[in-house]
C-alpha positions in Angstrom: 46.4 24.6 6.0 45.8 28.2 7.7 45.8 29.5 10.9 44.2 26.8 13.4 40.9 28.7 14.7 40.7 28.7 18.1 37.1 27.8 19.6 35.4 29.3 22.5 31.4 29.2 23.8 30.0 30.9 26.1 27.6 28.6 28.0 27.9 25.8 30.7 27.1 22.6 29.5 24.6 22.5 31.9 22.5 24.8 29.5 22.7 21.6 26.7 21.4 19.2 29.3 18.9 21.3 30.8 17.6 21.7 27.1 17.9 18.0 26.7 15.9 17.4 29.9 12.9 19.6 28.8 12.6 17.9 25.4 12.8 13.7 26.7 9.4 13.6 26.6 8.8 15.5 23.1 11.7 12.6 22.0 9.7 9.9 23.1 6.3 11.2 21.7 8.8 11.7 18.1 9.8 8.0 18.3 6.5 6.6 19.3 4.2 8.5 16.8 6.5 9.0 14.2 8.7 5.5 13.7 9.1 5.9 9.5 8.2 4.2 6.7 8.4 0.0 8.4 11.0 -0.7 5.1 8.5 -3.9 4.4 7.1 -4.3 0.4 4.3 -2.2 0.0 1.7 -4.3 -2.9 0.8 -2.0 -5.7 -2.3 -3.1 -5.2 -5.0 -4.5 -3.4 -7.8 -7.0 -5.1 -11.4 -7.8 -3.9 -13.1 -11.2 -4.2 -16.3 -11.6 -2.6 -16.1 -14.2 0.4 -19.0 -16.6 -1.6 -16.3 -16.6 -4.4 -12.7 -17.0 -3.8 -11.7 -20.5 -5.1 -8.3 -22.8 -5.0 -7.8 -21.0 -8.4 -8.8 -17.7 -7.8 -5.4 -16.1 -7.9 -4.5 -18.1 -11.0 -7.5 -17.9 -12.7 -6.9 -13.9 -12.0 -3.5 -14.2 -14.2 -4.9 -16.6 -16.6 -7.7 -14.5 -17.7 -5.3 -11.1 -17.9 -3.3 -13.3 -20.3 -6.2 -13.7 -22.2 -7.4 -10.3 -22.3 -3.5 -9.2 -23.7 -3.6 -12.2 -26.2 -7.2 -10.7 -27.4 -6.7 -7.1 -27.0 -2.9 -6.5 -27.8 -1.3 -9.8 -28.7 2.8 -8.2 -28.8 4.5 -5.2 -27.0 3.9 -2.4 -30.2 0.2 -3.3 -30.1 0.1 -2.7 -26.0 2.4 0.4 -26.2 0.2 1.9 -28.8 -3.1 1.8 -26.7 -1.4 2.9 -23.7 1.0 5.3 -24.7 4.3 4.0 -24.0 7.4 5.2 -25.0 9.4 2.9 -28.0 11.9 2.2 -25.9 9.9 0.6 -23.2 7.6 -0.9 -24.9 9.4 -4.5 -25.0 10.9 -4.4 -21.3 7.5 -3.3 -20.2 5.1 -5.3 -21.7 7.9 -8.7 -21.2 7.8 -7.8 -17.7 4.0 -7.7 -17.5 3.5 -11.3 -19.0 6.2 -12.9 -16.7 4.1 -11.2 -14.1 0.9 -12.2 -14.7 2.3 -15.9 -15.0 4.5 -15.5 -11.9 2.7 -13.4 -9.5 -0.2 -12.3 -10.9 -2.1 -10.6 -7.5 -0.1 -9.2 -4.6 -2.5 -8.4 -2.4 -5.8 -10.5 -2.3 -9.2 -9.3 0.2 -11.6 -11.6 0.9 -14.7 -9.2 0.9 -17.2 -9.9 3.9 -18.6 -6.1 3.3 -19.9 -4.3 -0.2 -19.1 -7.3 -2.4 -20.9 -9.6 -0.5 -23.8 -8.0 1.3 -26.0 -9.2 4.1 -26.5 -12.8 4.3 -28.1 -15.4 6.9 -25.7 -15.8 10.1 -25.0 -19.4 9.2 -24.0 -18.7 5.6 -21.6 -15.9 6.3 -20.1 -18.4 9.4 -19.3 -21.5 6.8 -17.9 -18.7 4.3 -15.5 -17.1 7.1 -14.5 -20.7 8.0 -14.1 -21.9 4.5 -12.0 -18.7 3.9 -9.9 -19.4 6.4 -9.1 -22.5 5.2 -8.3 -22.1 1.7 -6.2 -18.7 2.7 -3.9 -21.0 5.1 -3.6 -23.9 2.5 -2.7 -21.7 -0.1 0.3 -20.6 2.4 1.0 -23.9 2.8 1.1 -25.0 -0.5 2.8 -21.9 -2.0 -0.4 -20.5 -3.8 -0.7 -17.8 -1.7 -0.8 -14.0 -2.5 2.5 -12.2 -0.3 -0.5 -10.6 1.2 -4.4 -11.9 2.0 -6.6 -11.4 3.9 -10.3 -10.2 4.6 -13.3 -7.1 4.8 -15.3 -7.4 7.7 -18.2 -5.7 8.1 -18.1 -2.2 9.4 -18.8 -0.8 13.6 -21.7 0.5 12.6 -24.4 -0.5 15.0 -26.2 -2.3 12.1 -23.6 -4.8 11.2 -21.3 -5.0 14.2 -22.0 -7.7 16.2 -21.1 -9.9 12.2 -18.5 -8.0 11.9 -16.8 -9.2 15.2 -18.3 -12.5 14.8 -16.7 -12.9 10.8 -13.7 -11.9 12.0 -13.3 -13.9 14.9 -14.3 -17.0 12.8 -11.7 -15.9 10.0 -9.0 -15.4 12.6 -9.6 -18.6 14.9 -10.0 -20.8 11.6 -6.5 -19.6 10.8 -5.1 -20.6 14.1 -6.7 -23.6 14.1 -4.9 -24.6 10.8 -1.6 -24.1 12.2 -1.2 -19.8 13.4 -1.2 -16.6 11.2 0.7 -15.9 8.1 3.0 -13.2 7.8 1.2 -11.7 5.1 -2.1 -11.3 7.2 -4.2 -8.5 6.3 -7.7 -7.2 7.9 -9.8 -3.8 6.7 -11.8 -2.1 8.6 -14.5 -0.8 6.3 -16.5 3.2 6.9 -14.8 4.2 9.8 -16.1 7.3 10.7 -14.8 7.9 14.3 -12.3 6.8 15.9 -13.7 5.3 18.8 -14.6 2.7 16.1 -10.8 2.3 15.5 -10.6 1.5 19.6 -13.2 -0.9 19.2 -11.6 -2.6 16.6 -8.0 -3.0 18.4 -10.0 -4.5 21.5 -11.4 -7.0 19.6 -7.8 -7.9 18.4 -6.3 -7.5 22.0 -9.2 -10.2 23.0 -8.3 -12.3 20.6 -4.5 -12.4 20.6 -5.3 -12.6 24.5 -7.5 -16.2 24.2 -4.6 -17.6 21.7 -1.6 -16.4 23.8 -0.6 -14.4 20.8 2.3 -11.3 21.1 -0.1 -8.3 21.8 0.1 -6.1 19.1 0.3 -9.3 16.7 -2.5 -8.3 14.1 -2.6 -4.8 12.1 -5.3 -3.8 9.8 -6.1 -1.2 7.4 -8.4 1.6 8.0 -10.8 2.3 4.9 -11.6 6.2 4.5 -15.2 6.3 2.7 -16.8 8.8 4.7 -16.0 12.6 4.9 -16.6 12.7 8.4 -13.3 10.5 8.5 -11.7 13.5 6.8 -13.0 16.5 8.7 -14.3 15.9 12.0 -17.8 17.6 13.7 -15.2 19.7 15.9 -13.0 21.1 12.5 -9.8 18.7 13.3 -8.4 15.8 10.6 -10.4 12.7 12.5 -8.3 10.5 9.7 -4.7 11.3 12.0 -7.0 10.7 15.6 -7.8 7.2 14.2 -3.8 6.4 13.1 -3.6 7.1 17.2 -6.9 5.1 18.0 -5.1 2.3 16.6 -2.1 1.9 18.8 0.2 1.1 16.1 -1.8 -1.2 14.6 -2.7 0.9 11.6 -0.6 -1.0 8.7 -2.6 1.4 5.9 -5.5 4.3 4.8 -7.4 3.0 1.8 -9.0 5.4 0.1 -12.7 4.2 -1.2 -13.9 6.0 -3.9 -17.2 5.0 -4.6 -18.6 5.5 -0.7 -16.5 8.9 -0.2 -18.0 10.6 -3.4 -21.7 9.6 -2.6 -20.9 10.6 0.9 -20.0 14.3 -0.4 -22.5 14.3 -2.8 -20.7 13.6 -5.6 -23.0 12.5 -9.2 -22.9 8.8 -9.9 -21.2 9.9 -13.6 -18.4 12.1 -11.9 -17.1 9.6 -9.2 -13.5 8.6 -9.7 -9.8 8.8 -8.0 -9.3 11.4 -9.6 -12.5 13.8 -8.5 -10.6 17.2 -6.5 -13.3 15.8 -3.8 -10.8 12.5 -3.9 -7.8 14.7 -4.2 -8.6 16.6 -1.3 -9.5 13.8 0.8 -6.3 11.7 -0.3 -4.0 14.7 0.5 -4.9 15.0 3.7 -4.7 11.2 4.4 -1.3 11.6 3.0 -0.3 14.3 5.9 -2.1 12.7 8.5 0.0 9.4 7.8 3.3 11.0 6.9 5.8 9.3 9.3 3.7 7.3 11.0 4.4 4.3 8.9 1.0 3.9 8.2 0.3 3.8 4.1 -1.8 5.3 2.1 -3.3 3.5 -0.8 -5.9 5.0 -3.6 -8.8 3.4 -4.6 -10.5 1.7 -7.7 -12.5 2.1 -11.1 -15.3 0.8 -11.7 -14.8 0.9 -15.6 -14.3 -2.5 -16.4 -12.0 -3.3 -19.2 -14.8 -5.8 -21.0 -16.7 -6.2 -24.7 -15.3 -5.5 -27.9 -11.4 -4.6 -28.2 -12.1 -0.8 -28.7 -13.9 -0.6 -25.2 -11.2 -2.6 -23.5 -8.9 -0.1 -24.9 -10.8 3.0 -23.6 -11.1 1.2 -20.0 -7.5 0.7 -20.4 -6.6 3.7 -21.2 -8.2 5.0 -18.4 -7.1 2.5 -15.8 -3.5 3.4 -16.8 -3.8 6.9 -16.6 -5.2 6.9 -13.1 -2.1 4.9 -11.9 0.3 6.6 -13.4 -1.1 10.1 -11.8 -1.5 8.1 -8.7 2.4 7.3 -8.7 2.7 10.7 -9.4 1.3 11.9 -6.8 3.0 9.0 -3.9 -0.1 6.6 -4.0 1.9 3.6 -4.4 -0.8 0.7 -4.2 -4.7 1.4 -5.7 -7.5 -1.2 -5.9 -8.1 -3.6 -8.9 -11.7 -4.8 -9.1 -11.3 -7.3 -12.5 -8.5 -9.4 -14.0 -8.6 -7.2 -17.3 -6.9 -3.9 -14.6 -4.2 -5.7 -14.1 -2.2 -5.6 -17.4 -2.5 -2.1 -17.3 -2.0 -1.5 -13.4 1.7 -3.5 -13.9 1.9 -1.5 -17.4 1.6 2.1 -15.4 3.9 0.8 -12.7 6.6 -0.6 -14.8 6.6 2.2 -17.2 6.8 4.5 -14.0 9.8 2.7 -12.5 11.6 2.0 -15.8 11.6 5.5 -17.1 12.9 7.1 -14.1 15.6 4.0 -13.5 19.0 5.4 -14.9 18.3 9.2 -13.8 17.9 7.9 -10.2 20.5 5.8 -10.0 22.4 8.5 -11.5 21.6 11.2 -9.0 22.1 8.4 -5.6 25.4 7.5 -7.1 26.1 11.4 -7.7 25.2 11.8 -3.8 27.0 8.6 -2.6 30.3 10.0 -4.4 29.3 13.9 -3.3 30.0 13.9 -7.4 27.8 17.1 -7.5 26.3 17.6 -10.6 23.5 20.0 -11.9 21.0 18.9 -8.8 22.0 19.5 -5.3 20.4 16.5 -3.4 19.9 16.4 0.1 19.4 13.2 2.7 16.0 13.3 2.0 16.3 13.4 -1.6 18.3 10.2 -1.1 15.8 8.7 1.1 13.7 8.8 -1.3 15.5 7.5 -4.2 16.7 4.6 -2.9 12.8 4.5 -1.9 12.1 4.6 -5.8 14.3 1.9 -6.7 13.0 -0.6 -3.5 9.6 -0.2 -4.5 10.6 -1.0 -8.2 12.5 -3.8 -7.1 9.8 -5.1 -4.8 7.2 -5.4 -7.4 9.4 -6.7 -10.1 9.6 -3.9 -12.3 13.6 -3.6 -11.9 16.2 -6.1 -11.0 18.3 -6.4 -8.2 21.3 -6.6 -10.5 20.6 -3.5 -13.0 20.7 -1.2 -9.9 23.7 -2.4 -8.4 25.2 -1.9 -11.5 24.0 2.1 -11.8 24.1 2.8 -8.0 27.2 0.5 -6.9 25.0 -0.3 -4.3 23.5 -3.2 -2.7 20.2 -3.9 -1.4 21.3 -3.8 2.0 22.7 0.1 0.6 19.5 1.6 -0.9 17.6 -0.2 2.6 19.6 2.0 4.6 19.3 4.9 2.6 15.5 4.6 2.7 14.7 4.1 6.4 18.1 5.4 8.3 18.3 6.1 11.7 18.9 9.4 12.9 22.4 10.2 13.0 23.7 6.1 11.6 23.4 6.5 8.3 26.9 4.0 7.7 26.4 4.0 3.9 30.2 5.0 1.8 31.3 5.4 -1.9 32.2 2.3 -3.2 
C-alpha cells in the first residue's frame, strides 16, 4: 500500500443539504413520473376477436388452426427454417418450441374488439355481447382457459360513439364483478385518442366505477391506442402522446401503435401502409421517448397480409410477418398485434429466433459484468439492465428456460429481476 492520502473539502455540509433541499421536489416529480419498467411479463403480442365472435374455444381453436397451417405449409423444422430464414442451428429448437407453444399457450394476450372489428350495432345487441363477454372472459379464468392477459376495445371518446363506449365498458366491467371481481390479467384499450382530455375522461369513468364497487382506486389500467397524428404532434408543436401518459394518472399500462388508422390519418396510400412505413417509424419513435421510464409500454401494430391460399402465398405472408417482428425486436417493440391464427407460427418463430440467437453472448457478457471479468466490451449498469431484461423477456414468453440461463449467467431469476428493475443505489446482486 502507499502513502495514505489525506482528504480535505472545502464546503460546510450545509452547502449538500441546501442542494438537497432545492431538488425534494424535482425527486418526487423523478419518482412519480418516472417509476421504471413495472418488472411484470410483457405479451409479445396482442390478438383481436370481434365481440360477436369470441367462443369457449376461441383461444384453442386459435392454436389448433396454427398447427394446421404448420402441418400444411411446413410439416418439420428444415421445411419452416427454409421459408423463414433461420439459421441450421436453430431450426429444431425453434420450430420444437413453436409447436409446444401453440399447444400450450397459444395466445397471450386476447382483445375482445367492441371498436373496428365490430362496428356499430343496435344498443341492445352490443349490451348482450358486453355481458356475454364478460362472462366467458371470467369462466375462462376460472376454468384455467384463460389468456395471462384479456380483455376488451371499447369504442372511442369521440362524441359519436361515446356515450357506447362508457356504456360497453361499464357492462363488461360490472359483468366481471358480478361473476366474482377482476382478474389479474385485466386489460382495457382506449381506441383514437387524439387529446388528452380524452385520456381524463377515460380515468373518471374508471374512478366512478372502482368508486360504486369499493374497488382500490387506481385498480384498472388500460392501454392507450395511437392511430391519429394529432396524438403524435399536437396543434401547439409539443408530443401530445407523453401529455396523455400524464392524463392517465398512472393508469397507462401501454401505447399501441395502430397502423392502419395512423397511415390513412397522414395520408398514407392504401398499398404503402405497414409497421414499417418511416411515417410508422417516426410515430413509434417518439412513442418510444415519450414512454421511456414511465413504465408505460410500447407495442407495434399489425399486418393485414393474411397468411391464407395456396402454400406459396402463405409463405410470402410469412415471410413478411416474420420480417416485421424481427425488425420490431430490433428496434425494442417487444409485443405487435396478430390479426389471424396463421401470424402466429411466425410471430413465435421471429421471437424465438431473436431470443435464442442472442442467448449464450448475453449471458456471456452479464456473467463477464457480474464477475468484473472484463473482456473485449466494457458494459455498464445499464448495459446489464438490459440484459438481464433480454433474458426475462425470453424466459417470460417461453423461448428460453429458466434452467439454461442459470447455467450461463450463475444467476437466478430473483438475480436477472434485480438486475432489470434495481433501485437506485440497492443493487445487492454478487459473483457467485
Amino acid at each position: 500500500m502507499g502513502q495514505q492520502e489525506k482528504v480535505a473539502t472545502s464546503l460546510a455540509g450545509a452547502v449538500s443539504e441546501e442542494i438537497s433541499a432545492s431538488l425534494t421536489a424535482v425527486d418526487a416529480e423523478l419518482a412519480r413520473r418516472y417509476p421504471g419498467d413495472p418488472g411484470t411479463r410483457q405479451p409479445v403480442h396482442t390478438v383481436y376477436v370481434p365481440g360477436d365472435v369470441f367462443e369457449p374455444g376461441t383461444l384453442r381453436s386459435w392454436g389448433d388452426q396454427a398447427l394446421a397451417a404448420l402441418d400444411e405449409h411446413a410439416p418439420d423444422a428444415a421445411s419452416f427454417a427454409a421459408v423463414l430464414g433461420i439459421p441450421e442451428e436453430l431450426a429444431g429448437p425453434v420450430h420444437d418450441r413453436v409447436r409446444a407453444k401453440l399447444e400450450r399457450e397459444p395466445v397471450e394476450d386476447l382483445r375482445i374488439d367492441f371498436e373496428d372489428g365490430y362496428g356499430p350495432r343496435p344498443d341492445a345487441e352490443e349490451d348482450e355481447a358486453a355481458a356475454r363477454a364478460a362472462r366467458l372472459v371470467s369462466e375462462a379464468y376460472a376454468n384455467g382457459t384463460a389468456a395471462p392477459y384479456m380483455g376488451i376495445r371499447m369504442k372511442c371518446m369521440e362524441a359519436g360513439v361515446r356515450d357506447r363506449g362508457i356504456r360497453t365498458t361499464d357492462v363488461f366491467l360490472t359483468g366481471l364483478m358480478a361473476a366474482g371481481g377482476l382478474p389479474e390479467g385485466l386489460v382495457l384499450t382506449l381506441p383514437k385518442v387524439t387529446y388528452p382530455e380524452q385520456v381524463t375522461a377515460f380515468v373518471q369513468l374508471l374512478e366512478a366505477f372502482e368508486k360504486a364497487h369499493g374497488l382500490d382506486a387506481g385498480r384498472i389500467g388500460f392501454e392507450i391506442q395511437i392511430e391519429t397524428s394529432q396524438s403524435i404532434l399536437a396543434a401547439d408543436g409539443t408530443a401530445a402522446v407523453a401529455r396523455m401518459i400524464d392524463a392517465a394518472q398512472g393508469r397507462a399500462t401501454g401505447l399501441h401503435y395502430g397502423t392502419f388508422d395512423y397511415s390513412a390519418c397522414v395520408g398514407v396510400s392504401a398499398a404503402y401502409q405497414a409497421s414499417d412505413h418511416p411515417a410508422a417509424d417516426h410515430a413509434k419513435a417518439v412513442m418510444q421517448v415519450a414512454a421511456a421510464g414511465t413504465g408505460v409500454r410500447v407495442s407495434d401494430g399489425s399486418t393485414n397480409v393474411l397468411p391464407v391460399g395456396p402454400t406459396d402465398q402463405v409463405h410470402e405472408a410469412w415471410r413478411l410477418h416474420y420480417g416485421l417482428t424481427r425488425r420490431a425486436l430490433a428496434r425494442a417493440y417487444y409485443q405487435g398485434w396478430d390479426m389471424h391464427p396463421g401470424h402466429l407460427p411466425t410471430r413465435y418463430a421471429a421471437v424465438y429466433a431473436f431470443y435464442r440467437e442472442g442467448l449464450e453472448p448475453a449471458a456471456a457478457r452479464l456473467a463477464a459484468y457480474v464477475a468484473k471479468a472484463g473482456g473485449d466490451v466494457m458494459d455498464e449498469p445499464a448495459t446489464a439492465k438490459a440484459l438481464s431484461g433480454y433474458l426475462l423477456r425470453g424466459i417470460d414468453c417461453g423461448a428460453l428456460d429458466t434452467a439454461e440461463v442459470a447455467r450461463l449467467t450463475g444467476l437466478t431469476r430473483a438475480d436477472l429481476d434485480a438486475f432489470a428493475s434495481p433501485r437506485r443505489g440497492d443493487l445487492t446482486v454478487t459473483a457467485p
